[in-house]
C-alpha positions as CSV (number, residue, x, y, z in Angstrom):
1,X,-32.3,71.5,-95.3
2,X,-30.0,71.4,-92.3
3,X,-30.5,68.4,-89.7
4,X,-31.8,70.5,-86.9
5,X,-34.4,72.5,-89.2
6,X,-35.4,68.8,-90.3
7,X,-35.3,67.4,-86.9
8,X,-37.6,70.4,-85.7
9,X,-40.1,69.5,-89.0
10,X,-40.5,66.0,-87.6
11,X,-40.9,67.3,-84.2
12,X,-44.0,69.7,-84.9
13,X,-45.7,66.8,-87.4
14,X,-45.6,64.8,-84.9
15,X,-47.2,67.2,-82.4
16,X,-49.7,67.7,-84.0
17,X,-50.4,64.6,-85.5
18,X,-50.8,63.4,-81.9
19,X,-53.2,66.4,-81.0
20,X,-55.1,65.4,-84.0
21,X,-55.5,61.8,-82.8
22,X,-56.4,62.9,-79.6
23,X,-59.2,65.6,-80.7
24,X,-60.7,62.5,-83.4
25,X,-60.5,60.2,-80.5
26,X,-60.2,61.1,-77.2
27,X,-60.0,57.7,-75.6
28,X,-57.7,54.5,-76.2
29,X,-57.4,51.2,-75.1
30,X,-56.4,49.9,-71.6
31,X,-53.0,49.4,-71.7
32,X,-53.2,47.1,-68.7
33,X,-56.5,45.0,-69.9
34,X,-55.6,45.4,-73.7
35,X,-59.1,46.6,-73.9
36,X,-60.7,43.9,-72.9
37,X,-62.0,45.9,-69.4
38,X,-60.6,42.1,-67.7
39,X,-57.8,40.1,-67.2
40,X,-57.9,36.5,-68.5
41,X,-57.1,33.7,-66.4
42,X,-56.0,29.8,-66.4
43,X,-58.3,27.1,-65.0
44,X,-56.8,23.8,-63.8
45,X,-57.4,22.3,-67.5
46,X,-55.2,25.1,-69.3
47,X,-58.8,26.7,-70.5
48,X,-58.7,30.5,-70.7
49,X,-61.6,32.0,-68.0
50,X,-62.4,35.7,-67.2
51,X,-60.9,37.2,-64.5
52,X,-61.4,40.3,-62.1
53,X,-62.3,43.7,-63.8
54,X,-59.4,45.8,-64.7
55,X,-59.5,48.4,-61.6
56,X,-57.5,50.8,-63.7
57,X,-60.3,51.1,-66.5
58,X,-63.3,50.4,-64.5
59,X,-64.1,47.2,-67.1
60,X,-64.6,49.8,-69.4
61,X,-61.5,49.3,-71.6
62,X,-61.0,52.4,-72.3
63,X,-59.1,55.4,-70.7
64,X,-58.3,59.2,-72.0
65,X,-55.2,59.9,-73.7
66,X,-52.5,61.6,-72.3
67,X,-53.3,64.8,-74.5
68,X,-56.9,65.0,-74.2
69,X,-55.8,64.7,-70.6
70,X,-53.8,67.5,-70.6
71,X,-55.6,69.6,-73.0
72,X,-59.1,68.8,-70.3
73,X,-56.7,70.2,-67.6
74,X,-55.6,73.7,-69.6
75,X,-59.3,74.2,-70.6
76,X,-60.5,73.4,-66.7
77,X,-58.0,75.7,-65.4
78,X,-58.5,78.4,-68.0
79,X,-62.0,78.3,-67.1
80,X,-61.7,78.6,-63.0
81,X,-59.5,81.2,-63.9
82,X,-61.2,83.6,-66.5
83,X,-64.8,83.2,-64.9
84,X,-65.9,85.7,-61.5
């Protein structure tokens, strides 16, 4: 198997292992909040405390996945587009 037939292989399992992973699960963790839908903060003491929600996943801890982002945006479009 040549390289670029091998790199192209890789390429397309990868696709669609990521558009599998999107269609099982749809939503991942916060990458700013790590999840936790707040940030953690210091008191004087050194004790960990909560902090403000995260604004970017609504204290939620979750947000969409690029894909399912993008697959939500074809299939909106799609839609506007086909229906009269």
């Amino acid at each position: 198997m040549t390289p670029i037939l091998l790199a192209i292989t890789c390429l397309i399992a990868v696709t669609l292992g990521y558009g599998g992973l999107c269609a099982a699960s749809p939503f991942g963790d916060c990458r700013k909040c790590r999840g936790m839908g707040h940030a953690l903060k210091h008191d004087r003491k050194g004790r960990l405390k909560r902090g403000k929600d995260c604004r970017r996943c609504h204290a939620t801890g979750k947000r969409i996945r690029v894909g399912r982002w993008l697959y939500n945006r074809a299939a909106r479009i799609y839609r506007a587009g086909t229906t009269d």
